[in-house]
C-alpha positions as CSV (number, residue, x, y, z in Angstrom):
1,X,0.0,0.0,0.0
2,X,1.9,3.0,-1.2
3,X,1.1,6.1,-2.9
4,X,1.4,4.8,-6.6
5,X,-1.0,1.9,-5.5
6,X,-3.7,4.6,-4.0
7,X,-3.2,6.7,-7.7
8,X,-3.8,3.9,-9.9
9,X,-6.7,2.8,-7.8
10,X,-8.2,6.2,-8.2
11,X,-7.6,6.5,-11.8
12,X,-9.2,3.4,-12.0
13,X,-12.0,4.1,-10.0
14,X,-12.8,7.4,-11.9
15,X,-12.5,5.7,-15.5
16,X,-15.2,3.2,-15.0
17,X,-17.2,5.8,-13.5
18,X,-16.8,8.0,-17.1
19,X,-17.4,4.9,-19.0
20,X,-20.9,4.2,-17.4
21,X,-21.7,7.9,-18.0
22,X,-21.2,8.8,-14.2
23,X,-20.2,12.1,-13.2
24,X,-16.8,12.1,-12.5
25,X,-16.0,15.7,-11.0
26,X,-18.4,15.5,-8.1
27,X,-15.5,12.4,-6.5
28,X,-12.2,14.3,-6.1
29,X,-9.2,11.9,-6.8
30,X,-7.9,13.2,-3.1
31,X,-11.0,12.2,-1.8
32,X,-11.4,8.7,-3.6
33,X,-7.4,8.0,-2.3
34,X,-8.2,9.1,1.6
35,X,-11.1,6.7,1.5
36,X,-9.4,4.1,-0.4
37,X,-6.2,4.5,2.2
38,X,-8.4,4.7,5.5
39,X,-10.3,1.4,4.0
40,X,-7.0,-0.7,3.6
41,X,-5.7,1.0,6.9
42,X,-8.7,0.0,8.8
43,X,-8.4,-3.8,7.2
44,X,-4.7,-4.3,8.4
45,X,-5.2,-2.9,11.6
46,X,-9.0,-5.0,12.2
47,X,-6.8,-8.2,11.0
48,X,-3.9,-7.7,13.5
49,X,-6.1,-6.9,16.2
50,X,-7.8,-10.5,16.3
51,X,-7.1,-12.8,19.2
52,X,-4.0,-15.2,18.6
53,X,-4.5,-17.3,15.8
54,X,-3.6,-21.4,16.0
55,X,0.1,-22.3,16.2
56,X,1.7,-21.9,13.0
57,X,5.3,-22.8,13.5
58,X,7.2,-25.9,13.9
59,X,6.2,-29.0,15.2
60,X,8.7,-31.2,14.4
61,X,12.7,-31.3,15.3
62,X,15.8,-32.6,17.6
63,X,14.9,-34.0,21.3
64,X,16.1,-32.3,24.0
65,X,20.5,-31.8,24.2
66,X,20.1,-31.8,28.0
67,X,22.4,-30.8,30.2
68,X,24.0,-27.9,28.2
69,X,24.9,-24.6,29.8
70,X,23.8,-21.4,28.7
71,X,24.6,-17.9,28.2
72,X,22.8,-15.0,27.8
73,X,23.8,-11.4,27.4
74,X,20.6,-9.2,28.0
75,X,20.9,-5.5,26.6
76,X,19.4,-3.7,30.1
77,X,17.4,-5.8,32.5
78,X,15.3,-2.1,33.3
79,X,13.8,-3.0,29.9
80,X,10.7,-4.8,30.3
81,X,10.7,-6.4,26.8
82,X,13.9,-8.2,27.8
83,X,13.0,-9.0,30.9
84,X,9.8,-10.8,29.5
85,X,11.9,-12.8,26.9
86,X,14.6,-13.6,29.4
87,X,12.1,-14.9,31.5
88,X,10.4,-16.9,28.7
89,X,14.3,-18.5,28.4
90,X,14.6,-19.4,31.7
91,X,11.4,-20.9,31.8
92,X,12.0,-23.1,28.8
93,X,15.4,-23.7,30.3
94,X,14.1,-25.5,32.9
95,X,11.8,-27.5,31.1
96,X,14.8,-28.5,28.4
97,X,17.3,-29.6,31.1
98,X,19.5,-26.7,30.9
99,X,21.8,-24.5,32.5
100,X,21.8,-20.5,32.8
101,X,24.0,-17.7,33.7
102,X,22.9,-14.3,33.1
103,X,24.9,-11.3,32.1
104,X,23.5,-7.7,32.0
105,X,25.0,-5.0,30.0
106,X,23.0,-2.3,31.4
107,X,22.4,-0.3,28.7
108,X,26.1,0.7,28.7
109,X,28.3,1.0,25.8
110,X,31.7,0.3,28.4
111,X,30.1,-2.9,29.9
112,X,28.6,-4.3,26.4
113,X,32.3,-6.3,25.0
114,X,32.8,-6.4,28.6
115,X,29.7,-8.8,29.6
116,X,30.1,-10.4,26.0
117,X,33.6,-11.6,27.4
118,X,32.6,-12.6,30.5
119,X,30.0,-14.6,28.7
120,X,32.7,-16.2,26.7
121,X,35.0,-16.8,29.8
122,X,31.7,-18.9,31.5
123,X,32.5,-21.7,28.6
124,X,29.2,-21.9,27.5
125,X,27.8,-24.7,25.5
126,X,25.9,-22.2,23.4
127,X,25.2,-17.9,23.7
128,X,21.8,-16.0,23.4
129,X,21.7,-12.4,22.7
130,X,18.8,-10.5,23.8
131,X,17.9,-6.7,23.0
132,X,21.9,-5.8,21.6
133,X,22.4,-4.4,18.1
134,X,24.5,-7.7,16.8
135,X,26.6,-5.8,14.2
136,X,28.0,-2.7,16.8
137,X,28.9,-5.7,18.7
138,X,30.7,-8.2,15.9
139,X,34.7,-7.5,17.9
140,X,32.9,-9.0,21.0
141,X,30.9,-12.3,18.7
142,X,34.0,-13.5,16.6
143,X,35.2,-15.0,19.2
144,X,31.9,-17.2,19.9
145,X,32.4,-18.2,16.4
146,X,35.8,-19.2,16.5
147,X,35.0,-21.3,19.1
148,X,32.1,-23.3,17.2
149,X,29.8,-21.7,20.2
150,X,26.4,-21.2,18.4
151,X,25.1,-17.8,19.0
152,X,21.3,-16.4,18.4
153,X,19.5,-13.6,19.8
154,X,16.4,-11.7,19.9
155,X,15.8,-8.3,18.5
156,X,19.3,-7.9,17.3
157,X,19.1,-6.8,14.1
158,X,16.2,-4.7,11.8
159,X,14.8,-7.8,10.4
160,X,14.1,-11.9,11.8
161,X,15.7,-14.3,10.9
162,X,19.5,-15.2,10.4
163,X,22.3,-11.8,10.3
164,X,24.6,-12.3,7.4
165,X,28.0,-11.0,8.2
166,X,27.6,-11.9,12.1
167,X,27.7,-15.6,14.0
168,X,24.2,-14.9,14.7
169,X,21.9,-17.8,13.3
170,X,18.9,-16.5,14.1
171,X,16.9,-13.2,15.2
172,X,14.0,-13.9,16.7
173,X,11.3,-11.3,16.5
174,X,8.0,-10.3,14.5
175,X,8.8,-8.7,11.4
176,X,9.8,-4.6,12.9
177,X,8.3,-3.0,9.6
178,X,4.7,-4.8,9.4
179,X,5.0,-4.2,13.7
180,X,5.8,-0.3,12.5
181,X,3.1,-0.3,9.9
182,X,0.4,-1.4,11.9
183,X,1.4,0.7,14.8
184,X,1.3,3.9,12.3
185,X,-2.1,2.7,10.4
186,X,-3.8,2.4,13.8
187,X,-2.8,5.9,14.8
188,X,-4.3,7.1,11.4
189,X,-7.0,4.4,11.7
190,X,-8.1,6.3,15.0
191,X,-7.6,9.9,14.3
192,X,-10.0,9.0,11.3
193,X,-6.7,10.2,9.0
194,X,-5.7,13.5,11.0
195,X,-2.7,12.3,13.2
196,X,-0.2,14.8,14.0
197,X,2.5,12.6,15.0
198,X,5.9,12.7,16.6
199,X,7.6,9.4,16.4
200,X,10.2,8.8,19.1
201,X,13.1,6.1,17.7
202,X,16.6,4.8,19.0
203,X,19.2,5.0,16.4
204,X,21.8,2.9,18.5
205,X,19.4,0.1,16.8
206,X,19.2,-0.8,13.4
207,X,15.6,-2.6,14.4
208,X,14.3,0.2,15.9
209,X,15.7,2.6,13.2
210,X,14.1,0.4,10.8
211,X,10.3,0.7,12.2
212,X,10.6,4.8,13.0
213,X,11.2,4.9,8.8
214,X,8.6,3.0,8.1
215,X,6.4,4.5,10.5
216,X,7.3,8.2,9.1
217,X,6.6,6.9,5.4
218,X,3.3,5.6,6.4
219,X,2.4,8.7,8.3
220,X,3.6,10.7,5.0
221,X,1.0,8.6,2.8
222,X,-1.8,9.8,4.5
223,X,-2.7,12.7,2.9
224,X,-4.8,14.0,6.3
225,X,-1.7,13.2,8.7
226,X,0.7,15.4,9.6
227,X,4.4,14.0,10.7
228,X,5.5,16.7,13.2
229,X,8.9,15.5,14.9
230,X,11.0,12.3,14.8
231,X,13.1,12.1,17.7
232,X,16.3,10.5,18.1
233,X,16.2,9.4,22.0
234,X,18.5,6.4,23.6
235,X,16.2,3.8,24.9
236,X,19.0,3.4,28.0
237,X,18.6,7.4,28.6
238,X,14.7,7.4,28.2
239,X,14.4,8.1,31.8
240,X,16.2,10.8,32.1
241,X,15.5,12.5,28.8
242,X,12.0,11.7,28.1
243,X,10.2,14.0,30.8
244,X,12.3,17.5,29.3
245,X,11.7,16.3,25.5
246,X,8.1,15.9,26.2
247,X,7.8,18.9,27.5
248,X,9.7,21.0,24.6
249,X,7.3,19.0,22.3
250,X,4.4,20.4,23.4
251,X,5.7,23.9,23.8
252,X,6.8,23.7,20.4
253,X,3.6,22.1,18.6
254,X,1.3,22.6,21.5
255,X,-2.7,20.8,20.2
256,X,-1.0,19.7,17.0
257,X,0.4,17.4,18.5
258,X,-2.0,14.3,19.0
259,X,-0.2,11.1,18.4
260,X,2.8,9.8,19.7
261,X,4.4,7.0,18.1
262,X,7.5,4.9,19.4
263,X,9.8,1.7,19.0
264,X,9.1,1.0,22.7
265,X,6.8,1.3,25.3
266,X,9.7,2.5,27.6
267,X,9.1,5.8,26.1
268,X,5.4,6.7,27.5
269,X,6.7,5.6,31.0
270,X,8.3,9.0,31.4
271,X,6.2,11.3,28.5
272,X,2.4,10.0,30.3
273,X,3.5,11.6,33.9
274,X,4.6,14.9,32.2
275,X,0.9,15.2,30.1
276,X,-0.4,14.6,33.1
277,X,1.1,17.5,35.3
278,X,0.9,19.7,32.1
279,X,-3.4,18.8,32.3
280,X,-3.6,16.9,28.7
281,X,-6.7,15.4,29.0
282,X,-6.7,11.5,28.0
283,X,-8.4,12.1,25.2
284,X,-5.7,14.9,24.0
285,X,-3.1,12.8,23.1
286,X,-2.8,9.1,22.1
287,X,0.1,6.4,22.4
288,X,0.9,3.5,20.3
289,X,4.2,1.6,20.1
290,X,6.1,-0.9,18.2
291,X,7.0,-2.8,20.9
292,X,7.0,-4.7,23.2
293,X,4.1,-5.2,25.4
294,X,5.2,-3.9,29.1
295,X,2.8,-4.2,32.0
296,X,3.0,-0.8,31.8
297,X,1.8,-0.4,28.5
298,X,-1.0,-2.7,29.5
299,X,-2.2,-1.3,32.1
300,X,-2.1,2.3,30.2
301,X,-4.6,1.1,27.8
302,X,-6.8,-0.8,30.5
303,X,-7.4,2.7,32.2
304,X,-7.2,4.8,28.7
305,X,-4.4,6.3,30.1
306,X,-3.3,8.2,26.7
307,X,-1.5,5.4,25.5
308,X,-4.7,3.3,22.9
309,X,-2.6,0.2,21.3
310,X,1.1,-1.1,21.3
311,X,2.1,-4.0,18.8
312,X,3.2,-6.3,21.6
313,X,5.6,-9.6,21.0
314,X,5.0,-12.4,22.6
315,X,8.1,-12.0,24.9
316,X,7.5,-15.6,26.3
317,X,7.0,-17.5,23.5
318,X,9.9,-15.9,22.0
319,X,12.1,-17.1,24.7
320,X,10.6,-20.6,23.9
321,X,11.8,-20.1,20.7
322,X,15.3,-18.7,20.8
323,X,15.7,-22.1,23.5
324,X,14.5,-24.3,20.6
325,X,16.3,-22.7,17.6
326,X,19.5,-23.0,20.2
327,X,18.8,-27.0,21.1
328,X,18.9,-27.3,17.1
329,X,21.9,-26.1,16.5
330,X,23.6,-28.0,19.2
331,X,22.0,-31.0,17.7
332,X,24.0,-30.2,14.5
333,X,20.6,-28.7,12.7
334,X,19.5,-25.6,11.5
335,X,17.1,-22.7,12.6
336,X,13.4,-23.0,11.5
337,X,13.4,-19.2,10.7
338,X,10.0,-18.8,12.5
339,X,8.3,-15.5,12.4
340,X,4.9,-15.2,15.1
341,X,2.6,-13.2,13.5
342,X,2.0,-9.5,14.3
343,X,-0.8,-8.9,16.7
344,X,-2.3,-5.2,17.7
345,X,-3.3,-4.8,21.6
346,X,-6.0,-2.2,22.3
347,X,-9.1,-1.6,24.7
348,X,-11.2,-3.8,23.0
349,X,-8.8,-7.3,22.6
350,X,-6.6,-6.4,25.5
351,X,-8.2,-9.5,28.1
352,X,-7.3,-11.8,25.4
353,X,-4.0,-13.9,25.3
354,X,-2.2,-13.4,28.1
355,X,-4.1,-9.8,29.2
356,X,-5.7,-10.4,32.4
357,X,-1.8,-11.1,33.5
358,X,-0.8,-7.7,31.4
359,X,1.1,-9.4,29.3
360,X,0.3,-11.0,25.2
361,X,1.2,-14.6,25.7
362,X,-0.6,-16.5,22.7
363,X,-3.5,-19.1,23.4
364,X,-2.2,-21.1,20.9
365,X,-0.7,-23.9,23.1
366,X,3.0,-23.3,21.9
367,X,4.5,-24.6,25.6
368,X,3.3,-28.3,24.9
369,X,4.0,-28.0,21.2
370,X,7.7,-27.4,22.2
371,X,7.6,-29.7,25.1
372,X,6.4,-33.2,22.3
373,X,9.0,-31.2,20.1
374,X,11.7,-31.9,22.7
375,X,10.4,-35.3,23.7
376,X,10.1,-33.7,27.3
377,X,7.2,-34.2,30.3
């Protein structure tokens, strides 16, 4: 859906109209493309926005490599999205008859190579990178490969799936750009295609760089929306930068400002207390992100606290998966390139899957799937 797409439909639509004698002047083009656009936007985001669909993705592979130990270097453990996949990890860990050591990086750039080497020193059968931008950190993963210690991760790089050029044999995540193009068509979706948006984006991450473009060229199609600000703000720093960019925001676009779209839910942690104390109204300004799903984030939309929808990964299930695409490696196998479908969380699905526990954890039976996978109890 792009803007050549929305022309052609409307030259289309206006030529059959003139060839059954139709009056063509009284349906603008403009006006034919915004309803066309709003249609489509409202399809994407209506099909995103269903409960968890059945298990698409593996069900067949290796039995359990028990007793293998485990690495894992998280990204920042303040981070609720790594948290969630961590613990998904750990809980699949278990199940799988392996061993765990944890190593946190903090959100530092110092400690980064540092807790990749301490990783390294732990002699692990095998290494799982969660949250990290896996090409910034290729000095620190050379060595994993020159060891024949397989390495994946999750949310590592701007698209799923395996990172040429890196050891990294798999990134597990949703696809970022349909995440960041359902985010932005919901905002549209719900302005009824007169968002003024500021997008708010972490360029220490190609992933997260990724979805703030495609979120900006979406907001740019429609021809209602305005895109008012993209701002460049380190996830690791959102604490203490978010509160003073929010405010200079509004000061700067004051009631044009309606929509606030991020990478991360981290982000409206810090921006929701400063509407708040500036008397925004909840209805003034509304949230959505690409990612992850916190509690937070859940329990924004479950009051209608500004933030309306975030495009939330299944943070458990995903740790299920990195632990599977890990035991096939170590059984001499490859990754099954698994993507879980996007899925939209707003008021109206948000007790579905996993919501009453302010979380999206699919109903789609994925722990026993992986569990006959493994040939485990």
């Amino acid at each position: 859906m792009r803007g050549w797409l929305l022309a052609w439909e409307c030259a289309c639509l206006l030529s059959v109209a003139a060839a059954q004698g139709m009056p063509t002047a009284a349906v603008p083009a403009s006006t034919v493309a915004t309803t066309d656009f709003l249609a489509e936007a409202k399809r994407v985001v209506n099909a995103a926005a269903q409960p968890g669909a059945p298990w698409n993705g593996p069900r067949d592979g290796p039995r359990a490599q028990a007793g293998k130990h485990i690495a894992v270097v998280a990204e920042d453990l303040r981070n609720g999205g790594i948290v969630g996949v961590v613990d998904g990890v750990l809980e699949a860990a278990k199940v799988i008859g392996w061993g765990v050591k944890i190593f946190d990086s903090a959100g530092t750039p110092d400690l980064r190579l540092k807790m990749l080497a301490n990783a390294l020193a732990s002699r692990p059968d095998g290494m799982i990178l969660v949250g990290s931008d896996a090409r910034a950190l290729l000095p620190g993963l050379r060595p994993f490969a020159e060891r024949n210690i397989p390495v994946v991760g999750w949310h590592v790089a701007a698209q799923a799936g395996p990172v040429p050029g890196t050891p990294l044999a798999m990134n597990v995540a949703t696809d970022p750009v349909e995440v960041a193009r359902v985010t932005a068509l919901a905002a549209i979706v719900q302005s009824g295609g007169h968002a003024g948006v500021v997008i708010f984006t972490d360029s220490n991450f190609r992933i997260a760089q990724a979805k703030a473009d495609e979120m900006a060229a979406v907001v740019r199609e429609c021809s209602g929306c305005t895109l008012l600000d993209m701002r460049d703000v380190p996830i690791s720093r959102s604490q203490e930068l978010m509160p003073a960019t929010t405010r200079a925001l509004l000061a700067q676009h004051g009631k044009r400002w309606t929509y606030a779209l991020a990478v991360n839910d981290i982000y409206f942690d810090y921006a929701a207390p400063v509407l708040t104390q500036a008397g925004m109204p909840n209805a003034g300004m509304a949230m959505l992100s690409a990612g992850d799903g916190s509690e937070s984030a859940f329990l924004r939309i479950r009051t209608g606290t500004f933030q309306t929808g975030t495009v939330a990964e299944p943070l458990n299930l995903h740790g299920w998966q990195l632990v599977d695409e890990m035991n096939r490696l170590l059984a001499g196998g490859g990754v099954t390139g698994y993507v879980v479908p996007v899925h939209l969380v707003t008021a109206e699905n948000i007790t579905a899957d996993g919501g009453d526990r302010l979380i999206y954890d699919p109903a789609n039976g994925y722990r026993d799937i992986y569990r006959h996978i493994w040939q485990r109890p």
